[in-house]
C-alpha positions as CSV (number, residue, x, y, z in Angstrom):
1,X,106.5,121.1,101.4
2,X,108.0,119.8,97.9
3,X,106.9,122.5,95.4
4,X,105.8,121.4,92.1
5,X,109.1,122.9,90.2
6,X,111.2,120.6,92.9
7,X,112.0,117.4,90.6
8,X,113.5,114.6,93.6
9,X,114.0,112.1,91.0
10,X,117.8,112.2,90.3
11,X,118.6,115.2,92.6
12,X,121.0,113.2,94.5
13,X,123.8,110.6,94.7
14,X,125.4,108.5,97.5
15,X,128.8,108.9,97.1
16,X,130.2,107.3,100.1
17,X,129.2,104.0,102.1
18,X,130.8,102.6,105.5
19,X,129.9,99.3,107.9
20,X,131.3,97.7,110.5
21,X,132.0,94.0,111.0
22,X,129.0,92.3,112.8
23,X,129.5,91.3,116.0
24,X,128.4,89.0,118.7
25,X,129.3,89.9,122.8
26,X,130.9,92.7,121.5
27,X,132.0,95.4,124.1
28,X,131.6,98.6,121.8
29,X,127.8,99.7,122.0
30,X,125.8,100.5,119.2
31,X,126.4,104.5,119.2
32,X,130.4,103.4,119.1
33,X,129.4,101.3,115.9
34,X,127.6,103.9,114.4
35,X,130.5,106.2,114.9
36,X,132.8,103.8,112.9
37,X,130.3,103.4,110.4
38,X,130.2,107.2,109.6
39,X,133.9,107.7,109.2
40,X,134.1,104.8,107.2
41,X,130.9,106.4,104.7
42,X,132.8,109.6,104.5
43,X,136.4,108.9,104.3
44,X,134.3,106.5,101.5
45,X,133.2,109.6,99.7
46,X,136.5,111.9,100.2
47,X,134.4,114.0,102.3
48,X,135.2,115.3,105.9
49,X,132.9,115.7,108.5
50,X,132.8,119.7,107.9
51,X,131.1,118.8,104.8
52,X,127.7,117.1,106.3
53,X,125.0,119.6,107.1
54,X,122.0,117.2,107.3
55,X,121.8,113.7,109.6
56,X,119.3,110.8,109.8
57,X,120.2,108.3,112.7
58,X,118.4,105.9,113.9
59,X,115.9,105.6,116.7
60,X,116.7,105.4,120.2
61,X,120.7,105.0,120.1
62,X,122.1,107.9,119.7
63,X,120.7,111.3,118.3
64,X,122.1,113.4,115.3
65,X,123.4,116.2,117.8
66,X,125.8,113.4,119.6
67,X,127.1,112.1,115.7
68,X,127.3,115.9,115.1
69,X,129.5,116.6,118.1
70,X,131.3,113.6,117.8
71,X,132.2,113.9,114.1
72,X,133.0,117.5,114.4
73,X,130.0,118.4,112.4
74,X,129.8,122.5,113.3
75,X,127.0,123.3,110.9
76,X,123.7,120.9,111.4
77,X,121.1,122.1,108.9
78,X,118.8,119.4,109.0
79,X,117.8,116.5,111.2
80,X,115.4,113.9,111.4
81,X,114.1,110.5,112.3
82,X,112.2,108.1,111.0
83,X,110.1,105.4,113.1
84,X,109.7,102.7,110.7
85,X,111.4,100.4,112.6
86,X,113.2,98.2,109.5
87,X,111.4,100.4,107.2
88,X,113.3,103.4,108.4
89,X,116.6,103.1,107.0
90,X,115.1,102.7,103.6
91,X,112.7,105.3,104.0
92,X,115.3,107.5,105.5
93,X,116.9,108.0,102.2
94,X,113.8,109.4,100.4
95,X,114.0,112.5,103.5
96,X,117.9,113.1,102.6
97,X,116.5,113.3,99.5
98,X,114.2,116.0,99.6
99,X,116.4,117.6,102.2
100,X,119.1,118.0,99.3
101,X,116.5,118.7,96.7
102,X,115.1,121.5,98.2
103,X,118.1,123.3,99.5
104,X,117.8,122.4,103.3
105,X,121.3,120.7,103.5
106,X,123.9,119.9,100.9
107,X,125.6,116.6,101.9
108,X,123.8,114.3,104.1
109,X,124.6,111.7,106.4
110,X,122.2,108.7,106.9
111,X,123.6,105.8,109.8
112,X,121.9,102.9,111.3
113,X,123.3,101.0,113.5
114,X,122.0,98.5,116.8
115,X,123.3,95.8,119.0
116,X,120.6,92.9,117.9
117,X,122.6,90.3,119.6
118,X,123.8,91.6,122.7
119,X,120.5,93.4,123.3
120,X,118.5,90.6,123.1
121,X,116.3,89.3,126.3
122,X,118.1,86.3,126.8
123,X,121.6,88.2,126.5
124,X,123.8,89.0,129.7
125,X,122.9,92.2,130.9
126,X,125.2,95.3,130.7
127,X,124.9,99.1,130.5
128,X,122.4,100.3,129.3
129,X,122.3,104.0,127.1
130,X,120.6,106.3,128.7
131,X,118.5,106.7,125.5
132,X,116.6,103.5,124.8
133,X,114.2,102.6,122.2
134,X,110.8,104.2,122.1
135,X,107.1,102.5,122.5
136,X,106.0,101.5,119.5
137,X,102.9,102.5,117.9
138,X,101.4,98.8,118.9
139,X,103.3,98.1,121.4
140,X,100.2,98.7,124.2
141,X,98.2,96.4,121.7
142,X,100.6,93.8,121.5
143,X,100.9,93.5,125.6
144,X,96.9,93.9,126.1
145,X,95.8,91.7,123.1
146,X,98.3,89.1,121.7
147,X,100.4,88.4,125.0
148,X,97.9,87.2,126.9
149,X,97.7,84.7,124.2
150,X,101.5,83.5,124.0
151,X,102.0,85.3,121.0
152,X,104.9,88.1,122.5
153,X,107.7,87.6,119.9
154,X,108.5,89.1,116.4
155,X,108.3,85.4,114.7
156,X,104.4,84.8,116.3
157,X,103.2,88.2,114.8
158,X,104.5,87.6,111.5
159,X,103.1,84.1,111.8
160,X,99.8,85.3,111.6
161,X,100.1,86.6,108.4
162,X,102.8,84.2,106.6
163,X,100.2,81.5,107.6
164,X,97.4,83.3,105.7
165,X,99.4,83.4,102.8
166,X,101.1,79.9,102.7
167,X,96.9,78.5,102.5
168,X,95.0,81.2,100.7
169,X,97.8,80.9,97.7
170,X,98.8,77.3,98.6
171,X,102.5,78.4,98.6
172,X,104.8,75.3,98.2
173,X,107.6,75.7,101.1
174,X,110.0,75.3,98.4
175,X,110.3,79.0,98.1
176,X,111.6,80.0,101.3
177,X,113.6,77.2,101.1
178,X,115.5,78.8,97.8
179,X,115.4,82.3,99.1
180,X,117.8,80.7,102.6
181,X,119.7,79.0,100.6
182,X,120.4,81.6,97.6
183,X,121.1,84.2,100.6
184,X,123.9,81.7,101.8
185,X,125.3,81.1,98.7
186,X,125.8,85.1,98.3
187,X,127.2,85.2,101.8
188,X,129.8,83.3,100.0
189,X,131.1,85.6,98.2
190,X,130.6,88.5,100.7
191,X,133.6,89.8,102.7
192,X,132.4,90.6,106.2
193,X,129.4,88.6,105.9
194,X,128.8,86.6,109.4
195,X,128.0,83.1,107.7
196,X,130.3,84.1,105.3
197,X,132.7,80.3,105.6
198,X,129.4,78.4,106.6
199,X,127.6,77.0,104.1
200,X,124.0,75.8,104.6
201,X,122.5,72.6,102.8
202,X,118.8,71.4,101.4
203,X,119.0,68.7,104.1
204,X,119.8,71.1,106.8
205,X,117.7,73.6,106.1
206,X,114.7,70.7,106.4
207,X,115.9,68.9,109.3
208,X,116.1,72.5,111.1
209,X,113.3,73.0,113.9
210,X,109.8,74.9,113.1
211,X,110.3,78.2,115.2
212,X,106.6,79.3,114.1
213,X,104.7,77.4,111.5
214,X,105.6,77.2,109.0
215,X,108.7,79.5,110.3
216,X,112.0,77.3,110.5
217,X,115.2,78.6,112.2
218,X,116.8,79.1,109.1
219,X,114.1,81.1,107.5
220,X,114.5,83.6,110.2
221,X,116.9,86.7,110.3
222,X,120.4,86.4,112.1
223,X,120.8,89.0,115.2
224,X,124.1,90.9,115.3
225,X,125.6,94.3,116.6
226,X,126.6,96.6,113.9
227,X,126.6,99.5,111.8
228,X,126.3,101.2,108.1
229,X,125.7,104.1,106.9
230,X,125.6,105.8,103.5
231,X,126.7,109.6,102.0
232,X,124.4,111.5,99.7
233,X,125.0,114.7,97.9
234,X,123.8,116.5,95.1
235,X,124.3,114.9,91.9
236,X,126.9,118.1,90.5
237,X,129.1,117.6,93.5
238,X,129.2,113.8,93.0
239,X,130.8,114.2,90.1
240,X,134.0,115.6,91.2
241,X,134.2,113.2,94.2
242,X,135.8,109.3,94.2
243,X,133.6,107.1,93.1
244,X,130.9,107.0,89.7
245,X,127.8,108.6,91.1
246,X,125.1,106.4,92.2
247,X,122.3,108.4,91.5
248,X,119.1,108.3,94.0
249,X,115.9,108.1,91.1
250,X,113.4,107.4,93.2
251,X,111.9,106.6,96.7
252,X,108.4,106.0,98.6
253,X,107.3,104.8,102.1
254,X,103.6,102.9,102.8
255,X,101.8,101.9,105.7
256,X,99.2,98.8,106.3
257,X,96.1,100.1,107.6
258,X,95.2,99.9,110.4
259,X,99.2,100.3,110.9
260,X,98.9,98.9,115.0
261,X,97.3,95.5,114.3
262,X,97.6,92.8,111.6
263,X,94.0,90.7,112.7
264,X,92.0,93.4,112.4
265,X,93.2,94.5,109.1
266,X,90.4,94.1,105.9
267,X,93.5,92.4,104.3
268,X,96.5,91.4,106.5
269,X,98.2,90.9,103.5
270,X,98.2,93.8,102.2
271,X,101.8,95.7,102.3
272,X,103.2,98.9,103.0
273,X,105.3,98.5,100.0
274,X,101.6,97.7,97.7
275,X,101.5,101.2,97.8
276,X,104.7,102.7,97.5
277,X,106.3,100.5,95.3
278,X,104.2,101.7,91.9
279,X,104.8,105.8,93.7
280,X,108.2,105.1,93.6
281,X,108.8,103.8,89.9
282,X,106.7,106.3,89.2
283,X,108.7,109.3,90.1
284,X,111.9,107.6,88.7
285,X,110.1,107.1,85.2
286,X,111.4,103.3,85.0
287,X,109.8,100.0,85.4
288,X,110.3,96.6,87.0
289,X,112.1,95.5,84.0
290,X,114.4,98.2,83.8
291,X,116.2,96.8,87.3
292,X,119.1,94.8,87.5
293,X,118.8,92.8,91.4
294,X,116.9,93.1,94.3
295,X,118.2,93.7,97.8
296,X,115.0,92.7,99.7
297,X,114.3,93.3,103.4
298,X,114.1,89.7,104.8
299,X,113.2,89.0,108.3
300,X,112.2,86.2,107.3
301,X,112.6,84.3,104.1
302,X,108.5,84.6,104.0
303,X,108.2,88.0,103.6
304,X,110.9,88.0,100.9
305,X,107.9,86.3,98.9
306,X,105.5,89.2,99.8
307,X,107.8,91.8,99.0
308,X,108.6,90.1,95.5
309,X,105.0,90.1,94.7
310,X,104.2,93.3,96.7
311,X,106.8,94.7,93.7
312,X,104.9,93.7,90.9
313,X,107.0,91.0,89.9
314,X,104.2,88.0,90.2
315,X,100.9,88.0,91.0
316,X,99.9,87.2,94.3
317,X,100.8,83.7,95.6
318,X,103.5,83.2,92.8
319,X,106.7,84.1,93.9
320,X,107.8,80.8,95.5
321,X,107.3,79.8,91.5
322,X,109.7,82.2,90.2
323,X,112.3,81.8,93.1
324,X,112.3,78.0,92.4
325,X,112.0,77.8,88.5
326,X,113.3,81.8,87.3
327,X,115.7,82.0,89.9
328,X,117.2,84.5,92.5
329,X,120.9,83.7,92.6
330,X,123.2,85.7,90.5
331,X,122.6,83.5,87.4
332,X,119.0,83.8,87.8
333,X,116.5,86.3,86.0
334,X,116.4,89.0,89.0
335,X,119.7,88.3,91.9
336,X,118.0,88.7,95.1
337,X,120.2,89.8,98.0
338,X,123.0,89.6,96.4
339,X,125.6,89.7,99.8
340,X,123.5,87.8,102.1
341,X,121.0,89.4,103.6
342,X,119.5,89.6,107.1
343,X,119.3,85.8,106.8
344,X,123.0,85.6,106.0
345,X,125.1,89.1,105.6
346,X,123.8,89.8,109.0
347,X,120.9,92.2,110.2
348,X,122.0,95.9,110.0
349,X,118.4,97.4,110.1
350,X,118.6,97.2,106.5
351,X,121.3,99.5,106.1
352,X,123.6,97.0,104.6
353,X,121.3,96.3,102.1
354,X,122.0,99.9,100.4
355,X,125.5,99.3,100.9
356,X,125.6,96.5,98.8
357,X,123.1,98.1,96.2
358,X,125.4,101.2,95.9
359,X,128.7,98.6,95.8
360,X,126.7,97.0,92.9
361,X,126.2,100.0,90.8
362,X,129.9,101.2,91.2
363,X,130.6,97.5,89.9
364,X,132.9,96.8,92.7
365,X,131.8,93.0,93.8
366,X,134.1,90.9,92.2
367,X,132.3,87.5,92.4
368,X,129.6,88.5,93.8
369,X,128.7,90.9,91.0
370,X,125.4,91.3,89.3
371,X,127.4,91.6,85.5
372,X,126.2,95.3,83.9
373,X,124.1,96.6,86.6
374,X,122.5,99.9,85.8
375,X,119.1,100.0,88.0
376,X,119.3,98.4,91.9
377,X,116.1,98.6,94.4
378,X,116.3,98.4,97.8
379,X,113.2,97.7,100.1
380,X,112.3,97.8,103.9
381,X,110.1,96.1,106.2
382,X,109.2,97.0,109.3
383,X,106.6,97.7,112.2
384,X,104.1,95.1,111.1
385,X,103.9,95.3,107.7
386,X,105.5,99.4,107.1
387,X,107.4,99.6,103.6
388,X,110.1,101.5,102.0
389,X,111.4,101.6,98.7
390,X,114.5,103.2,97.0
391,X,115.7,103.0,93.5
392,X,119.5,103.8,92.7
393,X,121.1,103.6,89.3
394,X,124.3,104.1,87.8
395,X,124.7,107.3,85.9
């Protein structure tokens, strides 16, 4: 337990970040990608393995003992993982945190990685790890209750609730259109970003098939194998290392209740992130006002609208109003996703979008720079409705 004297806010920097290409059919497995992605992170930072006593991987493909005895990392202090499922690569970063804070490790290595694409059920089978994903939390309720009804993929559940919204608020479609489009446009200007060279228009975007109403295909997140990862160590060392310190001010997780089901919730669109949005401005003393762009967990171009409002930047229902008049893009009044995204970038469990939030602050973007950023925020979304929020800024 934190003591009262422990101050988190500011404790830490990421001083490295690493990711792989994103792939599709590619013959290195996930554990392989997450590998790379970890060099790349530390040889990032100037930092050798030897120098990480603390790991967060992700779930289910591979553990922090196999990075540690594959890295050459002889003295593991602290390990830990989070089950958040897109949530958790956000929320990870508040654990390094307090692991760094606290004393338990000094430098601390946080890598997520999957193979989205060649994992997927309609994907040719090949061999499997030995250490697979776990059950989710709903996953008996989603096979008893909502299966038996058709509804057994990702883009149904979510449905349920995107529906709600889109009539309760009466939520002109124009703003997921923007938020696809904006995210293509960034991809633009994104090295190593999948739809990087193809550009997506208003017509196609409308002519594009309704996957789950009013869900289209290019409202919903690409699926890719890859890798990122991210560095982070105490704000004193930062300071001798290679790059301006990227300083970690402040972090929260939240969780829906009841966490297992979206139906049978009082509100089912009320967020994870409702709740630790305001926790985690709080403890880094700054305000919605005070940041510079958004990198925004989006699974869908939907819940990009949710998040915005779940953040305190409109009310509820408003956000397709400020993507479509304020903007999102780079030019706009708050840059959204500023490499792509999920929708674009690729999907790297939301690891990339820290990478490209640390890239920010270091100013290293070239044309795809948000001009004198000083304060980034980084959300996740995951497991029905779980949020995570980190704010970085530029010491």
């Amino acid at each position: 337990m934190i003591s009262h004297d422990t101050k988190l806010s500011a404790s830490c920097a990421a001083v490295g970040v690493g990711e792989t290409p994103h792939y599709r059919n590619d013959p290195v497995d996930a554990a392989q990608l997450i590998l790379e992605a970890s060099v790349a992170a530390l040889d990032d930072a100037g930092l050798s393995p030897k120098d990480v006593n603390g790991i967060l991987p992700p779930e289910g493909y591979i553990s922090s003992e196999e990075i540690a005895a594959q890295l050459g990392i002889d003295d593991l202090r602290y390990s830990a993982t989070i089950h958040m499922g897109g949530a958790s690569s956000v929320a990870a970063l508040q654990s390094a945190a307090m692991a760094i804070a606290t004393g338990v490790a000094d430098t601390v290595l946080v890598a997520f990685g999957w193979d989205g694409y060649t994992s997927r059920p309609t994907a040719p089978q090949r061999p499997q790890r030995a250490s697979r994903l776990p059950q989710r939390p709903f996953a008996e309720l989603m096979r008893n209750y909502y299966a038996p009804y058709g509804a057994r993929l990702a883009v149904q559940w979510y449905g349920f609730y995107i529906q709600r919204y889109m009539e309760l608020y009466d939520v002109s479609p124009e703003g997921a259109l923007q938020v696809a489009l904006t995210a293509r446009a960034h991809a633009s200007l994104t090295d190593g970003a999948y739809l990087k060279d193809k550009p997506l228009t208003r017509e196609q975007y409308l002519s594009s098939p309704v996957i789950v109403d009013p869900v289209r295909r290019y409202d919903c997140c690409l699926e890719t194998d890859c890798a990122a990862a991210v560095v982070l160590t105490s704000r004193e060392r930062a300071r001798d290392l290679h790059h301006h310190p990227i300083i970690f001010l402040g972090g929260a997780e939240g969780h829906p209740h009841p966490a297992d089901d979206i139906t049978n919730r009082p509100d089912m669109l009320q967020l994870g992130l409702h709740s630790a949005a305001p926790r985690a401005f709080q403890m880094a003393e700054l305000q919605l006002s005070d940041v510079d762009f958004l990198q925004v967990y989006d699974c869908y171009s939907h819940v990009v609208l949710l998040q915005l409002e779940a953040l305190g930047l409109t009310e509820a229902g408003g956000a397709a109003d400020f993507v479509v008049n304020e903007g999102i893009g780079l030019d706009g009044s708050m840059p959204v996703n500023t490499h792509g995204g999920l929708l674009s970038h690729g999907h790297g469990w939301g690891m990339n979008h820290v990478v490209e939030a640390v890239r920010q602050l270091r100013h290293d973007r070239g044309s795809g720079q948000v001009v004198g950023a000083q304060v980034g925020v980084v959300t996740g979304y995951g497991d029905l409705g779980d949020g995570s929020i980190a704010i970085f800024g530029r010491e």
